[in-house]
ZADO-1210 file (C-alpha; in nm, 4 decimals, padded with zeros to 6 digits):
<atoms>
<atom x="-09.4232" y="-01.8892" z="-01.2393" code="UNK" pos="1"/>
<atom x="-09.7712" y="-02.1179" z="-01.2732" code="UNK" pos="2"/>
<atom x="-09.7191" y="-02.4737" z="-01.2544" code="UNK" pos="3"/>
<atom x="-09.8141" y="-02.6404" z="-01.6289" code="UNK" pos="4"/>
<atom x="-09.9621" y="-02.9832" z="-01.6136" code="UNK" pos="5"/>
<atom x="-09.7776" y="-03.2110" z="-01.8292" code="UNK" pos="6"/>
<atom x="-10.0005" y="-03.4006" z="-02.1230" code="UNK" pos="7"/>
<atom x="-10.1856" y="-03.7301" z="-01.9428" code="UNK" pos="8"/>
<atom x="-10.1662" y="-03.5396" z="-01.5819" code="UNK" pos="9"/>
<atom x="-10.3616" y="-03.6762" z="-01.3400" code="UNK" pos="10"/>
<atom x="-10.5796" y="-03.3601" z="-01.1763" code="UNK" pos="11"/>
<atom x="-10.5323" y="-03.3008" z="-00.8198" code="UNK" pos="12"/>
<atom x="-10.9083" y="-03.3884" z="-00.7216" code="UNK" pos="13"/>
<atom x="-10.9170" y="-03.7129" z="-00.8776" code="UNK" pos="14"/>
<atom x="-10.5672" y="-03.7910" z="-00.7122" code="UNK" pos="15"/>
<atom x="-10.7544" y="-03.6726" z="-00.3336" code="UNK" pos="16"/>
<atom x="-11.0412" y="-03.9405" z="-00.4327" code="UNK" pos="17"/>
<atom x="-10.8138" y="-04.1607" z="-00.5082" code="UNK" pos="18"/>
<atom x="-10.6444" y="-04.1737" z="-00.1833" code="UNK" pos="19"/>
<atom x="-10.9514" y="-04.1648" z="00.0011" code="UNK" pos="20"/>
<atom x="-11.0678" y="-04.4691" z="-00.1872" code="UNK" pos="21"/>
<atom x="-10.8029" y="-04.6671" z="-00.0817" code="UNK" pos="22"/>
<atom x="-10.8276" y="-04.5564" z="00.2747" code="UNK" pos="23"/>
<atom x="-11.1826" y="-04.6266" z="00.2784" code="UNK" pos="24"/>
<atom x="-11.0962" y="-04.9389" z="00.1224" code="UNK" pos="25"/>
<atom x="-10.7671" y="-05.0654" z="00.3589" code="UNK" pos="26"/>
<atom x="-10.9199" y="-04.9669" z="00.6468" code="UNK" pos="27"/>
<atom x="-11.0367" y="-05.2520" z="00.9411" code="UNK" pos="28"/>
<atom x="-10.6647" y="-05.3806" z="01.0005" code="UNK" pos="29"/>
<atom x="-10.3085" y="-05.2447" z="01.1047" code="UNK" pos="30"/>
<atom x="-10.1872" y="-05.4119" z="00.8268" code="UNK" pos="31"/>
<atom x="-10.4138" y="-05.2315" z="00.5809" code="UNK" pos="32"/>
<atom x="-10.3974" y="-04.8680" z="00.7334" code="UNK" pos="33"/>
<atom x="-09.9783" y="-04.9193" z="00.6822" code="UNK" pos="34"/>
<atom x="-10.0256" y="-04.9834" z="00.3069" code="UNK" pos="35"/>
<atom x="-10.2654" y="-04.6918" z="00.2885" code="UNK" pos="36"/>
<atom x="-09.9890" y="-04.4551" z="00.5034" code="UNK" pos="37"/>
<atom x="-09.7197" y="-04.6279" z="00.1993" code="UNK" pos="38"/>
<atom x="-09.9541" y="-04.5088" z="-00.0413" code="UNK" pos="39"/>
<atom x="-10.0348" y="-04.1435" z="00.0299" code="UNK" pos="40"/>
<atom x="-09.6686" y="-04.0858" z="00.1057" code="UNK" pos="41"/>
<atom x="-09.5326" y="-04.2376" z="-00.2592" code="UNK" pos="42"/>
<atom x="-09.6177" y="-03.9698" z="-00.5492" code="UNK" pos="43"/>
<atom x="-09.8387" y="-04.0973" z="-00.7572" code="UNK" pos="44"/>
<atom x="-09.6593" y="-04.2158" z="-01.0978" code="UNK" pos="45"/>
<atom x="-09.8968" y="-04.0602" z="-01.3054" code="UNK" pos="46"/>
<atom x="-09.8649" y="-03.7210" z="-01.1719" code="UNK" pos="47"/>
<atom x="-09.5828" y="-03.5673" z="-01.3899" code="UNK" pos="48"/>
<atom x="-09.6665" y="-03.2108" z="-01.3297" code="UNK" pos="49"/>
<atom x="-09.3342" y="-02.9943" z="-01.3006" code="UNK" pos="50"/>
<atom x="-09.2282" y="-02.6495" z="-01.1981" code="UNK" pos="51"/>
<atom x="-09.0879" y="-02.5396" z="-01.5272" code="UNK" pos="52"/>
<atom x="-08.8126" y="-02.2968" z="-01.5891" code="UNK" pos="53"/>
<atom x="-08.7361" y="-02.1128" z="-01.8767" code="UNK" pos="54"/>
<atom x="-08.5431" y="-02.2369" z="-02.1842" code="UNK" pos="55"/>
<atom x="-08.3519" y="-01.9304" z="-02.1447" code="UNK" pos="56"/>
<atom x="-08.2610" y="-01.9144" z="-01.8031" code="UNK" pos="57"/>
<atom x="-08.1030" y="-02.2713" z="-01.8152" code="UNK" pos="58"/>
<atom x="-07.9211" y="-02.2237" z="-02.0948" code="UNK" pos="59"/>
<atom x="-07.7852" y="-01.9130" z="-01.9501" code="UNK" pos="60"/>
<atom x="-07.6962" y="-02.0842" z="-01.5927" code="UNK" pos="61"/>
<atom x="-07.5460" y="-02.4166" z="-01.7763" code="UNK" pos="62"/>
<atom x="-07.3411" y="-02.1429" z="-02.0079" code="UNK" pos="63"/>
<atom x="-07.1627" y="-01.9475" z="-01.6745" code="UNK" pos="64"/>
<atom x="-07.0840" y="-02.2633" z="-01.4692" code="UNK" pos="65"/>
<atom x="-06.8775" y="-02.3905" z="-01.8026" code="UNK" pos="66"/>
<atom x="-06.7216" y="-02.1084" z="-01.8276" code="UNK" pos="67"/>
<atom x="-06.6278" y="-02.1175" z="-01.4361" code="UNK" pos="68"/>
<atom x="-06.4885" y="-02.4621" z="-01.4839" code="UNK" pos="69"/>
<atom x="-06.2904" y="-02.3433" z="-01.7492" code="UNK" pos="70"/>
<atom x="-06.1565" y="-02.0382" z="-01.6596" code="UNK" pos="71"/>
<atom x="-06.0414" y="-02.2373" z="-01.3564" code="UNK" pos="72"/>
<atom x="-05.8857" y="-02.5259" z="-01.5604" code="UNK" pos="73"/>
<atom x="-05.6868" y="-02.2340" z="-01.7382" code="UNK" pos="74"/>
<atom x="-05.5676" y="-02.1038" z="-01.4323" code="UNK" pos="75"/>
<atom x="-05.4541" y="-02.4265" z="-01.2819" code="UNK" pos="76"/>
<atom x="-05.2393" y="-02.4754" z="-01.6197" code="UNK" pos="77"/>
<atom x="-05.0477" y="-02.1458" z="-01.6342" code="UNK" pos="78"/>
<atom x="-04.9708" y="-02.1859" z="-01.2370" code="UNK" pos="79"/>
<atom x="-04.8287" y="-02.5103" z="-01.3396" code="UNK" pos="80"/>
<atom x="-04.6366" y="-02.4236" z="-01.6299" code="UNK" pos="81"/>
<atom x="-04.5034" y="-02.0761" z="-01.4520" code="UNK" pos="82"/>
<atom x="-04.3505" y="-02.3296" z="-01.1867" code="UNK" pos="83"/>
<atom x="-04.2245" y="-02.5711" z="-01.4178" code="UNK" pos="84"/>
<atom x="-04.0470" y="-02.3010" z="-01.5724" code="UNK" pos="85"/>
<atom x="-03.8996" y="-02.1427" z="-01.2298" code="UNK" pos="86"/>
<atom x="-03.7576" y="-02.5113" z="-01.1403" code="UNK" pos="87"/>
<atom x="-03.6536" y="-02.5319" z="-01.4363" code="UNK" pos="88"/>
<atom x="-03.5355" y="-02.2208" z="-01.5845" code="UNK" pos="89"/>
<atom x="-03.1215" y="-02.2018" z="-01.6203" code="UNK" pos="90"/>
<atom x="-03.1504" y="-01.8187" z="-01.5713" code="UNK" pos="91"/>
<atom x="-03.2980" y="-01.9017" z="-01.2051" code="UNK" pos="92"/>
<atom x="-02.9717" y="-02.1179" z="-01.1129" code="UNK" pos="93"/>
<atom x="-02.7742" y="-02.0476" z="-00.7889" code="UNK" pos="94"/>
<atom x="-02.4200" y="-01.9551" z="-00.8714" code="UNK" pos="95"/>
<atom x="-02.3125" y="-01.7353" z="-00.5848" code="UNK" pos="96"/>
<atom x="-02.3149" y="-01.8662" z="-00.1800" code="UNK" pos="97"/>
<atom x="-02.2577" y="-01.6230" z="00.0531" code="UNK" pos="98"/>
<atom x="-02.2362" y="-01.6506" z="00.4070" code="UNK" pos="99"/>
<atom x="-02.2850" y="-01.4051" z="00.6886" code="UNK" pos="100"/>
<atom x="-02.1691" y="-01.4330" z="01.0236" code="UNK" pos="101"/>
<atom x="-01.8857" y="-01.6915" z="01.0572" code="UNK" pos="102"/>
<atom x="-01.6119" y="-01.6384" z="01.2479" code="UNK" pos="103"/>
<atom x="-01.4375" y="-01.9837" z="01.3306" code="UNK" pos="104"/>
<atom x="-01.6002" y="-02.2145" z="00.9575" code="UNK" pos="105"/>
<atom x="-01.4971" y="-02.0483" z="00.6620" code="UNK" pos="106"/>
<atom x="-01.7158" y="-01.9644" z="00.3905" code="UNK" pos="107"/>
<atom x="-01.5970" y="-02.2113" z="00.1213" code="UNK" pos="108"/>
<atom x="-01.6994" y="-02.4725" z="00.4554" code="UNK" pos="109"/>
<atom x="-02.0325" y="-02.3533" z="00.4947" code="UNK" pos="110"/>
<atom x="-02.1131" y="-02.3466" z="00.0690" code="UNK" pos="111"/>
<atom x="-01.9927" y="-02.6753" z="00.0712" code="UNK" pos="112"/>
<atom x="-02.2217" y="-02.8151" z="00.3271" code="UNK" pos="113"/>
<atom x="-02.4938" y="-02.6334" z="00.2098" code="UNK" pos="114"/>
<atom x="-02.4963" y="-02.8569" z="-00.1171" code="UNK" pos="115"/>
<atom x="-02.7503" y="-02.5570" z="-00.3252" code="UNK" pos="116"/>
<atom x="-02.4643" y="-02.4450" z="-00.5954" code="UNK" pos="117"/>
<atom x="-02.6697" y="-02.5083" z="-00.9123" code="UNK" pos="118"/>
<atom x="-03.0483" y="-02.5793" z="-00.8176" code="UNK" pos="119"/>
<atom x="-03.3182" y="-02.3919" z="-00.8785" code="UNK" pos="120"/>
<atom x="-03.3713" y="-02.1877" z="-00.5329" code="UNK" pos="121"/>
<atom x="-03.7811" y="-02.2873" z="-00.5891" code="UNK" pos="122"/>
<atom x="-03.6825" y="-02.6435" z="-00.5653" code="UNK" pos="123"/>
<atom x="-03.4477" y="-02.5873" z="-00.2583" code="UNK" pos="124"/>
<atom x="-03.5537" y="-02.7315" z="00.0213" code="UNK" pos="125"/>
<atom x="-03.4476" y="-02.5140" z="00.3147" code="UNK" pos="126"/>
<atom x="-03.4922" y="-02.7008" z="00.5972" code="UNK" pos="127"/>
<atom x="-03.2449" y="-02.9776" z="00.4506" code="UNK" pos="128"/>
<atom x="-03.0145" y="-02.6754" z="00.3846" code="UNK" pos="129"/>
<atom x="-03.0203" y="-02.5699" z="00.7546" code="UNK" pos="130"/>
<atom x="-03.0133" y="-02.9334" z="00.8708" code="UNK" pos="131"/>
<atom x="-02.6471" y="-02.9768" z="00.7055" code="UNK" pos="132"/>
<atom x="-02.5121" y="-02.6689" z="00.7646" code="UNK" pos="133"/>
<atom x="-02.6254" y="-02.7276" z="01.1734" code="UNK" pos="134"/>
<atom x="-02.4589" y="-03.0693" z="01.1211" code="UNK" pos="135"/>
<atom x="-02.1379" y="-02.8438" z="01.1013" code="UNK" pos="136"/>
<atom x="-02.1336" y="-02.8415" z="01.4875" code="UNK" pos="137"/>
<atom x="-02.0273" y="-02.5112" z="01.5203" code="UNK" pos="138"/>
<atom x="-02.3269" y="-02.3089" z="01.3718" code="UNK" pos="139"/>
<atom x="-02.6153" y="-02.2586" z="01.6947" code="UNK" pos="140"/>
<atom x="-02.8368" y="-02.0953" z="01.4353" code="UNK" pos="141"/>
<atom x="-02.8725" y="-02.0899" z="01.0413" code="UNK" pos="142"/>
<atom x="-03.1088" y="-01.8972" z="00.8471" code="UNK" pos="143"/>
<atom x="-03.1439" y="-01.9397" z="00.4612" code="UNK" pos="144"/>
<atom x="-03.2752" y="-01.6812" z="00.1708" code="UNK" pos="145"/>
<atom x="-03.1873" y="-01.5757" z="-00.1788" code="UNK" pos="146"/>
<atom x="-03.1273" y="-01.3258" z="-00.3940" code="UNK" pos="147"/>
<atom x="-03.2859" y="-01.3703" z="-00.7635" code="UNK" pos="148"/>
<atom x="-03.1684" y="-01.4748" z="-00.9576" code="UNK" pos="149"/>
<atom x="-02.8584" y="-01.6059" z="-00.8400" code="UNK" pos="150"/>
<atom x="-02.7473" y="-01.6057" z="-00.4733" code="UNK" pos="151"/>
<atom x="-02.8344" y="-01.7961" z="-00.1885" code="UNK" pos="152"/>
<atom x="-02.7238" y="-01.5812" z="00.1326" code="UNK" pos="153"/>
<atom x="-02.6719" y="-01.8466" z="00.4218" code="UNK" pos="154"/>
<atom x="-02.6509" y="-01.6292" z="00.7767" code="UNK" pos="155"/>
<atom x="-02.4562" y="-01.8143" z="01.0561" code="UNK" pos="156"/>
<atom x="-02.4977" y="-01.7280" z="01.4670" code="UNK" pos="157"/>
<atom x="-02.2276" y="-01.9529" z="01.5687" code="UNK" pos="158"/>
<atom x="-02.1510" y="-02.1164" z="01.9225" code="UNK" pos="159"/>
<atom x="-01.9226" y="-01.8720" z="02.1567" code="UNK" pos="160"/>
<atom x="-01.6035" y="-02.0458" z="02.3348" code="UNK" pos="161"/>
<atom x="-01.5587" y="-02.0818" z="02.6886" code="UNK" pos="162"/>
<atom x="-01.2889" y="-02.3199" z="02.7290" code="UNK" pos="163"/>
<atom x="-00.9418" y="-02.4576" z="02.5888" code="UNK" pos="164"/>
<atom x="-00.8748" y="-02.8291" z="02.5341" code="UNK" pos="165"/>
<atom x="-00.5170" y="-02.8650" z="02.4333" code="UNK" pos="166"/>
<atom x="-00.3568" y="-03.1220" z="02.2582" code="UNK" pos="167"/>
<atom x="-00.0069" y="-03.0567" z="02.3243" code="UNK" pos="168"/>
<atom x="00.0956" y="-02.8825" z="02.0975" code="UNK" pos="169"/>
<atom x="-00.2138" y="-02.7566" z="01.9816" code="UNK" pos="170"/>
<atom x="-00.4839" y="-02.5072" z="02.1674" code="UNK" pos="171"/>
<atom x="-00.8584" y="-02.5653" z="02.0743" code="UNK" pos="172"/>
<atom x="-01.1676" y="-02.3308" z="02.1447" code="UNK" pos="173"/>
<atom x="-01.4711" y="-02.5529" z="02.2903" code="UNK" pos="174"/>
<atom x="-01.8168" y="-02.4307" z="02.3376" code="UNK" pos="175"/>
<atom x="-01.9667" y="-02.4675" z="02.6143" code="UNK" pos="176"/>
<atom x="-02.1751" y="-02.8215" z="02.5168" code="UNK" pos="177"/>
<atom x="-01.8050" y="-02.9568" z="02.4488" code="UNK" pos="178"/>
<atom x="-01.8358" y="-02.8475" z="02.0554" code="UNK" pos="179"/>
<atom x="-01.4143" y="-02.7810" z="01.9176" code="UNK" pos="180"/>
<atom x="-01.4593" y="-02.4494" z="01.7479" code="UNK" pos="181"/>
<atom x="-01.1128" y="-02.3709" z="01.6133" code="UNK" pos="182"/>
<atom x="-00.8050" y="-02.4246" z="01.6982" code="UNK" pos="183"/>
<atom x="-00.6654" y="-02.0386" z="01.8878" code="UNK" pos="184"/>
<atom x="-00.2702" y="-01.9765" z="01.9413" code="UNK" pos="185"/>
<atom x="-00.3199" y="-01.8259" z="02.2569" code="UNK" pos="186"/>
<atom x="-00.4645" y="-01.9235" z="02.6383" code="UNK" pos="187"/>
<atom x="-00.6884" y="-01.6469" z="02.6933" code="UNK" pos="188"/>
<atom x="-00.9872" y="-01.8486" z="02.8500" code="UNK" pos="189"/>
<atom x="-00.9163" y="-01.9274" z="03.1858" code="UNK" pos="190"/>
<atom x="-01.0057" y="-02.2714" z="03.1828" code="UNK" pos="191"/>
<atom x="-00.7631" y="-02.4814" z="03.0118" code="UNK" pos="192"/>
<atom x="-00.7723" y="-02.8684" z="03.0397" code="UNK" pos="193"/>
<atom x="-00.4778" y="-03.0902" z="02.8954" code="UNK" pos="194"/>
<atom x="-00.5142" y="-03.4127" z="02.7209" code="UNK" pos="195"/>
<atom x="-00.2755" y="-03.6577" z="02.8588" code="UNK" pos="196"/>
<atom x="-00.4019" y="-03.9316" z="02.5934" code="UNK" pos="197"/>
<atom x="-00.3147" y="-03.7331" z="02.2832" code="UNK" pos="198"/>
<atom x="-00.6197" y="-03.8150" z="02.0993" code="UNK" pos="199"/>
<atom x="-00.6980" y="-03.5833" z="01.7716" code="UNK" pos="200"/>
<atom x="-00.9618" y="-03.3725" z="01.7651" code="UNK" pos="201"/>
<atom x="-01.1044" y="-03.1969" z="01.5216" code="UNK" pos="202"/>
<atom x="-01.3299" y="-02.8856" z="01.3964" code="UNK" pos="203"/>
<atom x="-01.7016" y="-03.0011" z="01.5039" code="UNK" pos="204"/>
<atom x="-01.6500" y="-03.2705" z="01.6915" code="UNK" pos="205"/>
<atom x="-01.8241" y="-03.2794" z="02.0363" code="UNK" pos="206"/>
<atom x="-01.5832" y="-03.3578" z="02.3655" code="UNK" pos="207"/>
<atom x="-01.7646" y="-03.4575" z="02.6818" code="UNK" pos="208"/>
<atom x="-01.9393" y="-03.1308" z="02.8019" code="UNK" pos="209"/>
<atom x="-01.9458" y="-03.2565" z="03.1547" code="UNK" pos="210"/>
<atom x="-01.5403" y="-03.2180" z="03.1909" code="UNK" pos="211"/>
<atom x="-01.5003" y="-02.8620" z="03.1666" code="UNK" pos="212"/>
<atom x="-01.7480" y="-02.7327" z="03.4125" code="UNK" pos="213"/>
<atom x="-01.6236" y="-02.9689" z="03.6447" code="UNK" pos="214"/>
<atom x="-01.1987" y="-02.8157" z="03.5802" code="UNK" pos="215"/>
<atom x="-01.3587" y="-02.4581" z="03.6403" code="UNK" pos="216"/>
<atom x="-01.4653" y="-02.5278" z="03.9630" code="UNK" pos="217"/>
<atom x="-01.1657" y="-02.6698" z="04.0579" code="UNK" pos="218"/>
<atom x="-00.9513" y="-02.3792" z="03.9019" code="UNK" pos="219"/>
<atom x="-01.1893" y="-02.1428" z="04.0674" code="UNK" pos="220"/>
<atom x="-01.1151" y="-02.3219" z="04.4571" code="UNK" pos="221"/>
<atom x="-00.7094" y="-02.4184" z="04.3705" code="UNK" pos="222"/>
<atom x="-00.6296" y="-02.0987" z="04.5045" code="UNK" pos="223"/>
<atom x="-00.7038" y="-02.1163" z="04.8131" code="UNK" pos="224"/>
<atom x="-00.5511" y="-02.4432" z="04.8512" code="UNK" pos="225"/>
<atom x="-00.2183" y="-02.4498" z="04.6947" code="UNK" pos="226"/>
<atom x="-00.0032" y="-02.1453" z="04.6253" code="UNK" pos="227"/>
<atom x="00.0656" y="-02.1016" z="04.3605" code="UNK" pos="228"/>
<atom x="-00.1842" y="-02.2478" z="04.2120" code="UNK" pos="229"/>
<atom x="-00.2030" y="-02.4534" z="03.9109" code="UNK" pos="230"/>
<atom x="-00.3778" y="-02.2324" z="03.5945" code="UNK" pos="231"/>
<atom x="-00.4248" y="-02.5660" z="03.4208" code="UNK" pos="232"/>
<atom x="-00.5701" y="-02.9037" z="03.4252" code="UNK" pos="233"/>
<atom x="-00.4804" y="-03.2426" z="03.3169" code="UNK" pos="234"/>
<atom x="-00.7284" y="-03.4845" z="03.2085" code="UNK" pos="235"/>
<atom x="-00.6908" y="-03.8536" z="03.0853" code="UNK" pos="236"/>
<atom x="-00.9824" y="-04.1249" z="03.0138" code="UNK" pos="237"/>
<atom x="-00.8293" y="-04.3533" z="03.2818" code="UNK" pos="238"/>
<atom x="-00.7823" y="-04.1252" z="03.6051" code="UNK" pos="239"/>
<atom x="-01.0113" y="-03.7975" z="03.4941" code="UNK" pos="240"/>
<atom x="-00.9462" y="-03.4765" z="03.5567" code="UNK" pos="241"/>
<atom x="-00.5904" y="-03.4333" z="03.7406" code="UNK" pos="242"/>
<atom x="-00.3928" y="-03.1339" z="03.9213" code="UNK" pos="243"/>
<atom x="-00.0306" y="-03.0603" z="03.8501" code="UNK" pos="244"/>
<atom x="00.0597" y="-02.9554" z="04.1970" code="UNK" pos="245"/>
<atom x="00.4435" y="-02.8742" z="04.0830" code="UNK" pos="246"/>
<atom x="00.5597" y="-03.0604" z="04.3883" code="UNK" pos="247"/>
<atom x="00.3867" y="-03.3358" z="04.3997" code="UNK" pos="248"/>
<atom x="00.3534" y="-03.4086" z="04.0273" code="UNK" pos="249"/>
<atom x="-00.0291" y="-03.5488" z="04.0133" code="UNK" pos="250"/>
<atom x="-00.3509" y="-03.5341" z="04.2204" code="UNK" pos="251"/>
<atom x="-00.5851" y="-03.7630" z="04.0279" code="UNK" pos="252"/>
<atom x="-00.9813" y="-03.6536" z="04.1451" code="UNK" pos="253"/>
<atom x="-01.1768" y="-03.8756" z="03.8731" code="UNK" pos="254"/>
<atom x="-01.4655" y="-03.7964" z="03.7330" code="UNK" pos="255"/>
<atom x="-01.7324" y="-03.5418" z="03.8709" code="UNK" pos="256"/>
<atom x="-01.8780" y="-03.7624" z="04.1080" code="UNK" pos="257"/>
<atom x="-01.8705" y="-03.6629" z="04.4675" code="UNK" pos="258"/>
<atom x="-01.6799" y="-03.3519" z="04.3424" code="UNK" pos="259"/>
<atom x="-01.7719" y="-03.1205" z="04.6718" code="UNK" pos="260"/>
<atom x="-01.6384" y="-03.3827" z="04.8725" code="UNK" pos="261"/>
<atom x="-01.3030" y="-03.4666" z="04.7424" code="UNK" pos="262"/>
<atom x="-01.2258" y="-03.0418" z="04.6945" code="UNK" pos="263"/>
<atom x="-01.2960" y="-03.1013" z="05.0918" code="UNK" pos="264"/>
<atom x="-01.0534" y="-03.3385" z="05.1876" code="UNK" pos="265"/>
<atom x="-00.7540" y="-03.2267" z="04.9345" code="UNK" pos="266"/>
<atom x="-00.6257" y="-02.9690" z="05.1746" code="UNK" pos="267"/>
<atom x="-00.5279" y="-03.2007" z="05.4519" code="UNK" pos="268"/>
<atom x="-00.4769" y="-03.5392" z="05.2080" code="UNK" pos="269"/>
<atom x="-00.2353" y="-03.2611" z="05.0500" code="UNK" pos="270"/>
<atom x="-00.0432" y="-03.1984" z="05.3858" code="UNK" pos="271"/>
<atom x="-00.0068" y="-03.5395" z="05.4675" code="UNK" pos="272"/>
<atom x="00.1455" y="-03.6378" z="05.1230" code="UNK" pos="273"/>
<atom x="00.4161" y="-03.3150" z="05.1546" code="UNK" pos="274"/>
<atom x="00.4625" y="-03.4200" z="05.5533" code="UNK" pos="275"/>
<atom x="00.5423" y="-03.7711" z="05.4443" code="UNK" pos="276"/>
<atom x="00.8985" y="-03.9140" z="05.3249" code="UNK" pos="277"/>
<atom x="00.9990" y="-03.9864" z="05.0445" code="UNK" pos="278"/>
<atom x="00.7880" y="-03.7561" z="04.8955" code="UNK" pos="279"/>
<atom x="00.5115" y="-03.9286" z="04.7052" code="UNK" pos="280"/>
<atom x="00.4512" y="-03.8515" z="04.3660" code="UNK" pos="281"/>
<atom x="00.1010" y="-03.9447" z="04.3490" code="UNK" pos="282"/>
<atom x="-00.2237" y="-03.8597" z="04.4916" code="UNK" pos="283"/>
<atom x="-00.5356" y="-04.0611" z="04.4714" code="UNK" pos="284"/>
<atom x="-00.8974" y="-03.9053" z="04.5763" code="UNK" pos="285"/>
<atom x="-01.0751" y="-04.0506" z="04.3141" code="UNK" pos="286"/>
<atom x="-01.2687" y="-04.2156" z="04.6297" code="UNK" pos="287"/>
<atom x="-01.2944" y="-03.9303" z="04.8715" code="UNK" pos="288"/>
<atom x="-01.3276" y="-04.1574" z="05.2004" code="UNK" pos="289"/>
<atom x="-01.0776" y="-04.3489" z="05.1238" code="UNK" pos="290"/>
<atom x="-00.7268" y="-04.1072" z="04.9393" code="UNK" pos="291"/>
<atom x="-00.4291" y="-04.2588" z="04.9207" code="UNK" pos="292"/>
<atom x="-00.0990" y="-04.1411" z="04.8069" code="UNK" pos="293"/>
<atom x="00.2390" y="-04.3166" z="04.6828" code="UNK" pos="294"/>
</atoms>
């Protein structure tokens, strides 16, 4: 498209002479050349010429991007008011929990934990879901979805038992990170520790995980010390974990410190207390260099 020359346009000749006037005039001096280099490099205000575009064309480009801004603006606005409607929409309301996959927690448990009965499941916040069924204790893994428009389905991969903590005269499944499952009716496990302090327990709470491993190994080595050999454990706060002997009536071995050591010297700190008269009724090898027996 030509170039037009707006009215009062300075033509480009005169503009040249111009500039070579003034740098025939400024020059001698640093000073002067740098107001000549200003000069040539600043358009000269009376040069308005333009490139032009047609009316038409503008109008046409101005007309599209409106549109695009609009059509966009309408877009935003029904996305909005589709999810305002889905979060708030009583149709879209869970009524129905159900849970797949427990075996110890019972189902009304789990819903109630979950906390989702009546929200919207777009405004449901899964993670939180998860985070208070998990809080459960029993539950290793919990996955949430739904079922529109209705049902939240809440899948459960709960902890396995390995041991029995009994409170006399209750039995209790405990995973292995010291997690009470359930209570159970029968010893089927075979490590079984007794609590000689009585305290309660209950569904989710978390024993020390550090006893249990400790009473297998000594179940597992019992046999070859004493015959018959104890299928149980005692444990208390105060002396640890404890073996009934059924002659002598308690060998106190502590905590697991040092463990190795004291399932070393039982065997002959064992035929010393049965050699010795009276017969003592207690065994100490909490410290194994130093037993003692009374």
């Amino acid at each position: 498209m030509p170039k037009r020359r707006a009215s009062g346009a300075v033509p480009a000749a005169k503009r040249r002479s111009n500039a070579a006037s003034k740098r025939r005039f400024f020059d001698g001096s640093p000073t002067a050349r740098l107001r000549t280099d200003v000069a040539d490099a600043i358009d000269d205000p009376l040069d308005d010429t333009v490139d032009e575009e047609p009316d038409d064309d503008l109008d046409e480009r101005l007309a599209a991007r409106v549109l695009s801004r609009l059509l966009y603006l309408l877009l935003s606005l029904a996305v909005l008011a589709v999810a305002v409607y889905l979060q708030n929409s009583p149709t879209l309301r869970i009524r129905h929990v159900e849970v797949v996959g427990a075996h110890y927690l019972s189902p009304d448990t789990v819903a109630r934990a979950a906390q989702v009965e009546g929200q919207s499941p777009f405004a449901v916040a899964s993670p939180a879901v998860t985070d208070r069924v998990l809080a459960l204790g029993v539950p290793e893994h919990v996955t949430v979805f739904y079922h529109l428009p209705d049902t939240a389905v809440i899948s459960l991969a709960e902890k396995q038992p390995a041991y029995i903590w009994k409170v006399d005269p209750d039995l209790y499944l405990v995973a292995d990170d010291g997690t009470v499952l359930a209570t159970t009716t029968s010893q089927t496990l075979p490590t079984v520790v007794v609590d000689l302090d009585h305290q309660p327990v209950a569904v989710g709470q978390k024993l020390d995980p550090t006893i249990f491993p400790q009473a297998r190994t000594v179940l597992q080595v019992l046999p070859q010390i004493i015959s018959p050999a104890p299928t149980y454990l005692l444990h208390s706060r105060d002396q640890g974990l404890i073996i009934p002997t059924g002659v002598i009536a308690e060998v106190a071995l502590g905590d697991g410190d040092n463990l190795d050591a004291k399932l070393t010297v039982l065997r002959p700190v064992l035929q010393a207390a049965l050699a010795a008269r009276p017969l003592p009724r207690y065994v100490d090898l909490r410290v194994p260099g130093h037993p003692y027996f009374r």
